[in-house]
The first five atom37 places (N, CA, C, CB, O) and aatype in JSON, in Angstrom:
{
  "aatype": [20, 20, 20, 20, 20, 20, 20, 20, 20, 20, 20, 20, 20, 20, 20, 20, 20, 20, 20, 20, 20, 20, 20, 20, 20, 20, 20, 20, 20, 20, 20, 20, 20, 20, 20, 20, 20, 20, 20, 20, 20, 20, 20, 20, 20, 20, 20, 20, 20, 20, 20, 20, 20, 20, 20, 20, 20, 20, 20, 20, 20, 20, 20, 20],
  "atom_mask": [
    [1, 1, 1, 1, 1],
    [1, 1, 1, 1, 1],
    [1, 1, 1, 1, 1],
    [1, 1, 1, 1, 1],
    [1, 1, 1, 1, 1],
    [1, 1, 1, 1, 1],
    [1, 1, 1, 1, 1],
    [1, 1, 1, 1, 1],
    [1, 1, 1, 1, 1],
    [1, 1, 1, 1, 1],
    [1, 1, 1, 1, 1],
    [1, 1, 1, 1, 1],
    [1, 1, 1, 1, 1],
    [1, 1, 1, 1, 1],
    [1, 1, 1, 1, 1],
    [1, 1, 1, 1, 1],
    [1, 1, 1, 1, 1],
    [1, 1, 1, 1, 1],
    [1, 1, 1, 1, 1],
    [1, 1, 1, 1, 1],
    [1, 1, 1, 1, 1],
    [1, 1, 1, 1, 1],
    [1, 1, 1, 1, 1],
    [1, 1, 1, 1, 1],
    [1, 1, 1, 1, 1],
    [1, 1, 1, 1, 1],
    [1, 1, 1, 1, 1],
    [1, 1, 1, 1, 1],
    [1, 1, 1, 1, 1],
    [1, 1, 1, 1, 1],
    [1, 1, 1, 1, 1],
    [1, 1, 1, 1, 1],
    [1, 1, 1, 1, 1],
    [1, 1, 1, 1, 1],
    [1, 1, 1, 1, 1],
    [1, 1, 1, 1, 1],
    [1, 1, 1, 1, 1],
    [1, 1, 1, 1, 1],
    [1, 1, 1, 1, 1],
    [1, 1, 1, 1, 1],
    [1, 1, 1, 1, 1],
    [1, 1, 1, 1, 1],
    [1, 1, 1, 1, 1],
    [1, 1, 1, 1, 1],
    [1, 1, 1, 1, 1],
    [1, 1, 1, 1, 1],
    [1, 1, 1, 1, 1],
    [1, 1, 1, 1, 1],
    [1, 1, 1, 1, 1],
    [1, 1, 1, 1, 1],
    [1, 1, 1, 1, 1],
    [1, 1, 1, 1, 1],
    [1, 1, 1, 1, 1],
    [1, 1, 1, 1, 1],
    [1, 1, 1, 1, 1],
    [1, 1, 1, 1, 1],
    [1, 1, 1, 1, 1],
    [1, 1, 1, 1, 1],
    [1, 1, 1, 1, 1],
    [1, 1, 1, 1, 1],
    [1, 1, 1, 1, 1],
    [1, 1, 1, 1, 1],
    [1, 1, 1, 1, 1],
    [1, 1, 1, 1, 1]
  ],
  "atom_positions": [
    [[0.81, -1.19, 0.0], [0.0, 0.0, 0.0], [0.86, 1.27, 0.0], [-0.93, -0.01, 1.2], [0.57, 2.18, -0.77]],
    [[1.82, 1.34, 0.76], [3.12, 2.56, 0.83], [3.14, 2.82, -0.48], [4.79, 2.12, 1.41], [2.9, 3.97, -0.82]],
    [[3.45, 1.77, -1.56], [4.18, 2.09, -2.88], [2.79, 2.85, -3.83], [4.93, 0.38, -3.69], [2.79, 3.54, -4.85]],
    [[1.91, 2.44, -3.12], [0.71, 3.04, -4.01], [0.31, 4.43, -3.51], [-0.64, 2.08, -3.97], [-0.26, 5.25, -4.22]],
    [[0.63, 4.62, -2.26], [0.64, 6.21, -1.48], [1.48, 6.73, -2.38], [1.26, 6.46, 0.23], [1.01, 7.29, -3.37]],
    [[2.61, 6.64, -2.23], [3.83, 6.99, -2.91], [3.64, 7.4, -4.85], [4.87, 5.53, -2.57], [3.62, 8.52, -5.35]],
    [[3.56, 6.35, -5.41], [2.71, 6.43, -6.41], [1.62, 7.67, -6.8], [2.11, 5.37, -6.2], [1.45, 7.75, -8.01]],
    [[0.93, 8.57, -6.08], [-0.33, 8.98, -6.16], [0.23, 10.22, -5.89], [-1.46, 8.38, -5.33], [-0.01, 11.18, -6.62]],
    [[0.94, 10.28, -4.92], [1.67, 11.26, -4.39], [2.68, 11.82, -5.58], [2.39, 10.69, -3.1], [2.72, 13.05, -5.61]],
    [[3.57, 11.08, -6.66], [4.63, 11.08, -7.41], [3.08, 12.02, -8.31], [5.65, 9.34, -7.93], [3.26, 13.22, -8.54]],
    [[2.07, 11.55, -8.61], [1.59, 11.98, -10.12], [0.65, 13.24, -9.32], [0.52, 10.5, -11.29], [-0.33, 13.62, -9.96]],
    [[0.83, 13.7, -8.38], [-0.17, 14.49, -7.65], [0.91, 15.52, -8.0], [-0.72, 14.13, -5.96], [0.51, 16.25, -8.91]],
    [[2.06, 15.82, -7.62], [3.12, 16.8, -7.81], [3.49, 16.66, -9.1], [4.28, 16.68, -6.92], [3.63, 17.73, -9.7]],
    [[3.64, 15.89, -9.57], [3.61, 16.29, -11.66], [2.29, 16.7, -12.07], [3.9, 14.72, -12.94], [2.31, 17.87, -12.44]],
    [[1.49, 16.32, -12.11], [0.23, 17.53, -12.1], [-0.17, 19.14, -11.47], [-0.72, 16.87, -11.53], [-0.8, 20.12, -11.86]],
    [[0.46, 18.82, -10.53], [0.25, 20.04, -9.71], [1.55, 21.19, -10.09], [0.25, 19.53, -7.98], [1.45, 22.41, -9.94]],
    [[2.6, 20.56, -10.54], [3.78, 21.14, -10.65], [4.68, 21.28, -9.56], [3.58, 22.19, -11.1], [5.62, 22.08, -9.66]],
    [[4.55, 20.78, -8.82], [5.01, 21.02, -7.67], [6.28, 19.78, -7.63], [3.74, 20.99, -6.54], [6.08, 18.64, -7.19]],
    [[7.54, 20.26, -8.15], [8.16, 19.32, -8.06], [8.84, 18.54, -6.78], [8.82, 19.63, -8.79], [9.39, 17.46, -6.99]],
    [[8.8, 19.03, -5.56], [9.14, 18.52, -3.97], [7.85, 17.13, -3.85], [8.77, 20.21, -2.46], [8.16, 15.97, -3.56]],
    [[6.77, 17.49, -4.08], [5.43, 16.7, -3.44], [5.91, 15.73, -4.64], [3.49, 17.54, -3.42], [5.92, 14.6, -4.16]],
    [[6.25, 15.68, -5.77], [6.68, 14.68, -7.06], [7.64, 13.97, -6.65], [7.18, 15.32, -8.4], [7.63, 12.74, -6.75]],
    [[8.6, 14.64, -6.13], [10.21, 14.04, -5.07], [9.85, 13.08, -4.13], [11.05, 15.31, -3.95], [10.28, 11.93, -4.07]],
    [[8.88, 13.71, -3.29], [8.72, 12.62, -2.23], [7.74, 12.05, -2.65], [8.54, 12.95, -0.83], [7.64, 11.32, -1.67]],
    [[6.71, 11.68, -3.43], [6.48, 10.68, -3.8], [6.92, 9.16, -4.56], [5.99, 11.14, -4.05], [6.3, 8.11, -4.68]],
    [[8.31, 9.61, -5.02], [9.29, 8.74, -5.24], [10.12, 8.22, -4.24], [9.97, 9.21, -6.03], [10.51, 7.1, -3.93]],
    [[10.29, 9.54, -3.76], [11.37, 8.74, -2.54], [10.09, 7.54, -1.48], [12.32, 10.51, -1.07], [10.51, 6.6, -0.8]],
    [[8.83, 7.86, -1.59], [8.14, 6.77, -0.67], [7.87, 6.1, -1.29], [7.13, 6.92, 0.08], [6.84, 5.65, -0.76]],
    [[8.03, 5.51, -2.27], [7.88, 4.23, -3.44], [9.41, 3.44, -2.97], [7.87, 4.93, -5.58], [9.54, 2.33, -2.45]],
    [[10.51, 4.49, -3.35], [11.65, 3.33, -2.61], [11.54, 3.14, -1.27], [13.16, 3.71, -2.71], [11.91, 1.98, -1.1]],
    [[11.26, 3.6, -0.27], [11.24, 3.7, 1.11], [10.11, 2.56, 1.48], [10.89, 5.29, 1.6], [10.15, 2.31, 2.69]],
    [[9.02, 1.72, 0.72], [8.09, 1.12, 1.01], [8.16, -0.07, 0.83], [7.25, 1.51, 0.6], [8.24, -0.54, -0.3]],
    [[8.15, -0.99, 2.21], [8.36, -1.85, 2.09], [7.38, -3.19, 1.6], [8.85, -1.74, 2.94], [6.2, -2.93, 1.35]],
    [[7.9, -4.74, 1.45], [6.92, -5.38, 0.92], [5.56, -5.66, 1.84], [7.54, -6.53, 0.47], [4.52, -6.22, 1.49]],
    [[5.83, -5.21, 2.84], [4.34, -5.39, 3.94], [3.15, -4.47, 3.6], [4.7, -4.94, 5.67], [1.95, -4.67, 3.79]],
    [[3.89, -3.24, 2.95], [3.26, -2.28, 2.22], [2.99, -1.04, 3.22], [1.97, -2.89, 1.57], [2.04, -0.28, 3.03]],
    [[3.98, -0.88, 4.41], [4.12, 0.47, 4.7], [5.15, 1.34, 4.3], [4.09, 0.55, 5.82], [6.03, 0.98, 3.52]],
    [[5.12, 2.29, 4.71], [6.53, 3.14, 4.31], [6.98, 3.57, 5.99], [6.16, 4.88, 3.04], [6.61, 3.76, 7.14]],
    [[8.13, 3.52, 4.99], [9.25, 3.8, 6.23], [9.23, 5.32, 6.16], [11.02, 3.09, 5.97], [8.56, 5.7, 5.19]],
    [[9.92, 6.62, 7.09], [10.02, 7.5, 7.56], [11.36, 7.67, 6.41], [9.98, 7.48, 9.12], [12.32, 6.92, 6.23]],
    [[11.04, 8.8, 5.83], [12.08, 9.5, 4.59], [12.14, 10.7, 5.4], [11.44, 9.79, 2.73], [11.35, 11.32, 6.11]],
    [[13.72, 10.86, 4.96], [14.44, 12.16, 5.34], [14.02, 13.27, 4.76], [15.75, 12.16, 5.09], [13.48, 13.09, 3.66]],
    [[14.13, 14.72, 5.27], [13.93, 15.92, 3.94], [15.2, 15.42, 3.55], [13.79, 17.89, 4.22], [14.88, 14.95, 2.46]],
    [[16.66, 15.14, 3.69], [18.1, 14.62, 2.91], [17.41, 13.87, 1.87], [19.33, 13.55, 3.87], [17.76, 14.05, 0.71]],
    [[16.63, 13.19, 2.08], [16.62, 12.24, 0.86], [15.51, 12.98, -0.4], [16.0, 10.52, 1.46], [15.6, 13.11, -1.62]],
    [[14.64, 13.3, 0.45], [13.85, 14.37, -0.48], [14.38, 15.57, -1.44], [13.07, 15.06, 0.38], [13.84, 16.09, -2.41]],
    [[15.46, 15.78, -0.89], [15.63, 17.12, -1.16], [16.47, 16.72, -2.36], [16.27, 18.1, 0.03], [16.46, 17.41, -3.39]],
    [[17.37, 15.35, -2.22], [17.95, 15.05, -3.07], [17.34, 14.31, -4.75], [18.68, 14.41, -2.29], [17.79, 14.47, -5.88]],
    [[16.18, 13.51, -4.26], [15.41, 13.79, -5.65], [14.5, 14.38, -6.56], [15.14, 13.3, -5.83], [14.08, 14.18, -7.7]],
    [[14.27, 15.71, -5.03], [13.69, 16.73, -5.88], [14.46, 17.66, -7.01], [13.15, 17.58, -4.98], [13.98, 18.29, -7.95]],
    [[16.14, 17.47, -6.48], [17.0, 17.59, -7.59], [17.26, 16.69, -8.66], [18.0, 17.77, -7.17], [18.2, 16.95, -9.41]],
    [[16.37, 15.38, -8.89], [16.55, 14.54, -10.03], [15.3, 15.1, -10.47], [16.74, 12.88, -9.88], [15.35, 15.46, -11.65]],
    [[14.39, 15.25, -9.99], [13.34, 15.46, -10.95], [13.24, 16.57, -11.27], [12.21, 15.11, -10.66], [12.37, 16.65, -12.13]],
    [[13.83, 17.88, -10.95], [13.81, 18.9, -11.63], [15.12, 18.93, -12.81], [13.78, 19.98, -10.61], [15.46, 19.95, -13.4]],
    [[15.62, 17.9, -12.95], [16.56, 17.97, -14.04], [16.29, 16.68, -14.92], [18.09, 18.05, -13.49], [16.93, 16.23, -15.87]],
    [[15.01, 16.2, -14.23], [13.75, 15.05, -15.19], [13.44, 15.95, -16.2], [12.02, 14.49, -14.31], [13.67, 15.89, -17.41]],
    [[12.5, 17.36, -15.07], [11.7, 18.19, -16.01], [12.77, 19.22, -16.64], [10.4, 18.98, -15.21], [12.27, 20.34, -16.59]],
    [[13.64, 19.24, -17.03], [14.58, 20.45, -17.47], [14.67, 21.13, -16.94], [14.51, 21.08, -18.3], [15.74, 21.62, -17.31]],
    [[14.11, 22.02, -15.73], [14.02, 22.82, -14.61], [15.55, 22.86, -14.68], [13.19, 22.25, -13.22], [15.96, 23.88, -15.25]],
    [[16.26, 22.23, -14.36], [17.98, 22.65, -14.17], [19.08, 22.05, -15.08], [18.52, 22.16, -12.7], [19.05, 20.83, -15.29]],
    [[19.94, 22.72, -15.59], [20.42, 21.71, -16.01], [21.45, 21.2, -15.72], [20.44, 21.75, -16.86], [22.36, 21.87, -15.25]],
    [[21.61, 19.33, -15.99], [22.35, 18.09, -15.28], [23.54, 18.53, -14.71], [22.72, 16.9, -16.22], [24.01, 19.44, -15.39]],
    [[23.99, 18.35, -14.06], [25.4, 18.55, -13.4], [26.43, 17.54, -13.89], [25.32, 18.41, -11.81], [26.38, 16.4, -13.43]],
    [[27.57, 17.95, -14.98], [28.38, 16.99, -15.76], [29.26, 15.87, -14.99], [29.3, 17.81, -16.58], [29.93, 15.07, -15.63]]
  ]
}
């Protein structure tokens, strides 16, 4: 169930534009385990793929 929070959460912030709420909806897809909760994500970890997905969306560009 986590991965499907997570999930909903990922397409709620690509719709919305909101690329952080898009971030952590990824980061709680990896963070979720097979019992189907999620584990407790860092803002560190958030913060770090809200920098992949803004260089998903072109928002920045890649760091060589």
């Amino acid at each position: 169930m986590g991965d499907k929070i997570g999930k909903v959460t990922e397409v709620v912030g690509r719709v919305t534009g909101d690329r952080e709420v898009e971030a952590k909806g990824r980061v709680e897809q990896d963070a979720a385990d097979p019992e189907g909760s999620v584990e407790e994500v860092s803002e560190g970890e958030i913060e770090t793929e809200r920098q992949i997905v803004r260089g998903d969306h072109g928002d920045i560009a890649p760091k060589p």
